[in-house]
Each structure stands twice: as structure tokens, then as C-alpha cells.
C-alpha positions in Angstrom: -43.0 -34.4 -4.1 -41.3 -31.8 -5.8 -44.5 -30.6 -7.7 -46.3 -30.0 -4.4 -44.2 -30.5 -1.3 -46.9 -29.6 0.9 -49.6 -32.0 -0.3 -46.5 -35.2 -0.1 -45.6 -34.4 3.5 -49.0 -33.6 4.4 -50.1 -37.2 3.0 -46.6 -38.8 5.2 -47.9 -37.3 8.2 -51.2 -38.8 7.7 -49.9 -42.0 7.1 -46.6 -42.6 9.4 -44.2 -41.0 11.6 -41.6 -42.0 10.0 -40.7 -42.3 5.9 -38.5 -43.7 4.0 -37.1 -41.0 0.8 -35.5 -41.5 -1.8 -33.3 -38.9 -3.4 -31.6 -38.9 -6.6 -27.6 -39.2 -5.8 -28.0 -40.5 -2.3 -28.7 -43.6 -0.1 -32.6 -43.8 0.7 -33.2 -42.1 4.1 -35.6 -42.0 6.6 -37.5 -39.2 7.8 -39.2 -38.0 10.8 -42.8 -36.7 9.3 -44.6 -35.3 12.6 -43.4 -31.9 15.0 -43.6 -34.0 18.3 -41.1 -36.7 16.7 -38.8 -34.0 15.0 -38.1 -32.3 18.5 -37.5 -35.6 20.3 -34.9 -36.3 18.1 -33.4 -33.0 18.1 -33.3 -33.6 22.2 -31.6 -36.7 22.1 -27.9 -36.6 22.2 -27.9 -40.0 20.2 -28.5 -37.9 17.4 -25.8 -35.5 17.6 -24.9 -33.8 14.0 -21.2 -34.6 13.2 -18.8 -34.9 10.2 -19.8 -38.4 10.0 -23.2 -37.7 9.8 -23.5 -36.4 6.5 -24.3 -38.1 2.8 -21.9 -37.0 0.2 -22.7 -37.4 -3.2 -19.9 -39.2 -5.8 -17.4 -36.3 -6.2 -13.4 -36.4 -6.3 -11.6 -36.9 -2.8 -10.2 -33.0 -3.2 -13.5 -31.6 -3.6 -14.7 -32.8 -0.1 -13.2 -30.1 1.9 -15.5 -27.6 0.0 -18.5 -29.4 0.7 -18.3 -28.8 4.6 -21.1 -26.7 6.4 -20.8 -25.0 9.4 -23.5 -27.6 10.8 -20.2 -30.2 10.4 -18.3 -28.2 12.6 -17.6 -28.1 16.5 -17.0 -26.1 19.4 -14.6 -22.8 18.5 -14.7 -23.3 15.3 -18.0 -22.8 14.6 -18.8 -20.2 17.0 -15.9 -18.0 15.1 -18.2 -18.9 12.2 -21.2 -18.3 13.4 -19.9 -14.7 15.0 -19.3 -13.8 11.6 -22.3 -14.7 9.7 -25.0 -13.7 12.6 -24.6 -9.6 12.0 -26.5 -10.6 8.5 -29.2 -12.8 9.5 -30.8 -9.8 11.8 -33.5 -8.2 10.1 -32.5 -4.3 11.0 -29.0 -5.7 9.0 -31.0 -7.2 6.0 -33.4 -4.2 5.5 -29.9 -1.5 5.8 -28.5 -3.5 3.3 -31.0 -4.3 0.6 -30.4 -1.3 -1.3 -26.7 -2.4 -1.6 -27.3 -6.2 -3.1 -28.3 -5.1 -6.3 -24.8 -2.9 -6.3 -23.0 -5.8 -4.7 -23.9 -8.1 -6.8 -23.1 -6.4 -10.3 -20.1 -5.7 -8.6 -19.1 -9.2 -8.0 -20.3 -10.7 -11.0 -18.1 -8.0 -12.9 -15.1 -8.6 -11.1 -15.6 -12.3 -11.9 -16.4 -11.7 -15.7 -13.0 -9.9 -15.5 -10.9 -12.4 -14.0 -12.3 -15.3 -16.4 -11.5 -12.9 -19.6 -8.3 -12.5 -18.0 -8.2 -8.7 -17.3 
């Protein structure tokens, strides 16, 4: 699947709705493998995303926390989140800004050399 993503789900579709994946690190899971079945599910509150609904791989208890997405969080808190991130996502916002990245990230990354050699 990795190889050629698009051939593997294209031969799932052909063959089921549903299919069972396995992923290296986690549970096997199933899959929805067709549009129509995909947006039923998305409709159905059954479904709901929340904290509980998400695999973690084998890491230490204090590392959890870090591990959180903003799809694992409710009601104000993720709309503060979201408020923050959406100015980014807009594409007169990306194109402003992407002759600053390159800048930005040298930037960053030399900050960060700095503070791991100590200065």
C-alpha cells in the first residue's frame, strides 16, 4: 500500500466497503473504503471523534499530553484553537507569506542549534 496508495484503495473499493488495515504499532482497524459510506458515518453522531477515540502507540504515560490534536478537543477549547490556526490556512495568507518560510525557518533552526550548543 505504501508503494502505490492509489492502486490498494482503488482495489478495496472494488472489492468491499469496508477493510480491515493493519498498521505497524497499532490494533488492526477497519476502514470505510467508498465516498457514500465515509459521509454516512461522518453524519452519524454514533461516531462522534473524542479523546477516547484515538489509538496511541506504546509511549511513556508523560508523553501523552503532547500527543493530543485539536481533533481530541471540544467546544471552547478548540474553537480558541482553531481561531488561531485558520488566518494560515487561507490561501491570500499562504502566498503573503511564502517568501518569509525560507527566512523563518533558518531562523528557527538557528535559534535551536544555539540552544542545544548551549549559547
Amino acid at each position: 500500500m505504501v508503494g502505490d496508495p492509489f492502486t490498494a484503495y482503488g482495489r478495496a473499493r472494488e472489492r468491499s466497503p469496508i477493510a480491515r488495515v493493519l498498521t505497524p504499532g497499532l490494533p488492526p482497524l477497519w476502514t470505510l473504503t467508498r465516498h457514500e459510506g465515509a459521509r454516512a458515518m461522518l453524519a452519524d453522531a454514533r461516531f462522534a471523534i473524542t479523546s477516547g477515540s484515538f489509538l496511541r502507540p506504546d509511549v511513556p504515560e508523560d508523553c501523552l499530553p503532547y500527543m493530543r490534536t485539536m481533533s481530541e478537543m471540544d467546544g471552547p477549547e478548540h474553537l480558541r484553537l482553531r481561531r488561531l490556526v485558520a488566518p494560515a490556512g487561507r490561501r491570500r495568507s499562504r502566498r503573503g507569506s511564502r517568501g518569509r518560510r525560507p527566512g523563518t525557518s533558518r531562523r528557527i533552526v538557528q535559534d535551536l542549534s544555539a540552544g542545544l550548543a548551549g549559547g
